[in-house]
C-alpha positions in Angstrom: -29.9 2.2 22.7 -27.0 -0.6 23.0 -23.9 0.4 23.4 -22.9 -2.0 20.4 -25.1 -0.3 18.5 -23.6 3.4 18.7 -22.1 4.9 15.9 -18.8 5.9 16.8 -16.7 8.2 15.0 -14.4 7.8 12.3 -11.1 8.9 13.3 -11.3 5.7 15.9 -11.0 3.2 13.2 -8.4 4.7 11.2 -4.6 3.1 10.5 -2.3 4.4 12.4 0.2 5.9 9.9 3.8 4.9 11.1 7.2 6.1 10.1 9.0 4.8 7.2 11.7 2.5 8.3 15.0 3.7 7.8 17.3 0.3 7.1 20.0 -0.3 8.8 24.0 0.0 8.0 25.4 2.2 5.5 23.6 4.3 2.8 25.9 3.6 0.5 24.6 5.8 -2.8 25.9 6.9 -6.5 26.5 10.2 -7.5 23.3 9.5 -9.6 21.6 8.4 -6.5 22.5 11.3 -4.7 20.8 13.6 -6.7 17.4 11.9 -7.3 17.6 11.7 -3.3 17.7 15.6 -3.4 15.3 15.7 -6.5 12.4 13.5 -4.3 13.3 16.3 -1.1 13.0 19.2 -3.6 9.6 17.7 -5.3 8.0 16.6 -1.7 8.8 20.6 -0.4 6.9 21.7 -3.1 4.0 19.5 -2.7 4.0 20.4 0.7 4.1 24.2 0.3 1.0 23.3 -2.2 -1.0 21.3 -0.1 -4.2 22.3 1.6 -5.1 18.7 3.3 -4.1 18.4 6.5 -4.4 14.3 5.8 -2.5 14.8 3.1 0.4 17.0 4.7 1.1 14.6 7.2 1.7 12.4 5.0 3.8 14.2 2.8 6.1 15.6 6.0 6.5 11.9 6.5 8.2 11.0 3.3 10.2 14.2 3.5 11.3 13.0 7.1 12.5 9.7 5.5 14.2 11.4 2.7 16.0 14.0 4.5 17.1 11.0 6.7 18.5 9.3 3.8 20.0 11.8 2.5 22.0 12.9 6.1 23.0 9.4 6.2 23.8 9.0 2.5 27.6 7.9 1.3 28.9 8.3 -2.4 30.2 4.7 -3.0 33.3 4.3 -4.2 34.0 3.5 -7.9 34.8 0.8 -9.0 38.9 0.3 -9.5 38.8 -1.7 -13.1 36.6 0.3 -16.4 34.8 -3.6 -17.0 33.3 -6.2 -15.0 34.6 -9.3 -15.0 32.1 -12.3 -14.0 33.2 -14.2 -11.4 32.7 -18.4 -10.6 33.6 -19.5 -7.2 32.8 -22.8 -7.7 35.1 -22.9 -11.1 
């Protein structure tokens, strides 16, 4: 049979699955931030301990990866000095 015929397997056709970019620069984050950052960790750690795909493990260990990431990197913001904003015109 033809070689462009054969059936080859299909783990040769799949994506390859790639890291999720971390941005550059500072992470700068809330307080609120900050702990939805650790919620997503906490929830993806569970799913993990839960799962019984190997597809599907990979995939969560990725997105913990990236979170943990962010979260290493993550910096409260400081507040803001005044207790309103003020809109501001540059062109007024």
């Amino acid at each position: 049979m033809s070689v462009a015929f054969r059936r080859e397997s299909d783990e040769e056709h799949l994506e390859p699955k790639f890291e999720l970019p971390v941005p550059a620069g500072p992470n700068l984050v809330t307080a609120r931030g900050m702990a939805l950052i650790r919620q997503r960790r906490a929830d993806l750690e569970a799913q993990l301990e839960r799962s019984d795909d190997p597809a599907n493990s990979a995939m969560l260990q990725r997105d913990l990866r990236y979170w943990s990431t962010r979260e290493v990197t993550a910096e409260l913001a400081p507040l803001p000095a005044g207790s309103s904003l003020v809109p501001r015109c540059d062109s007024c």
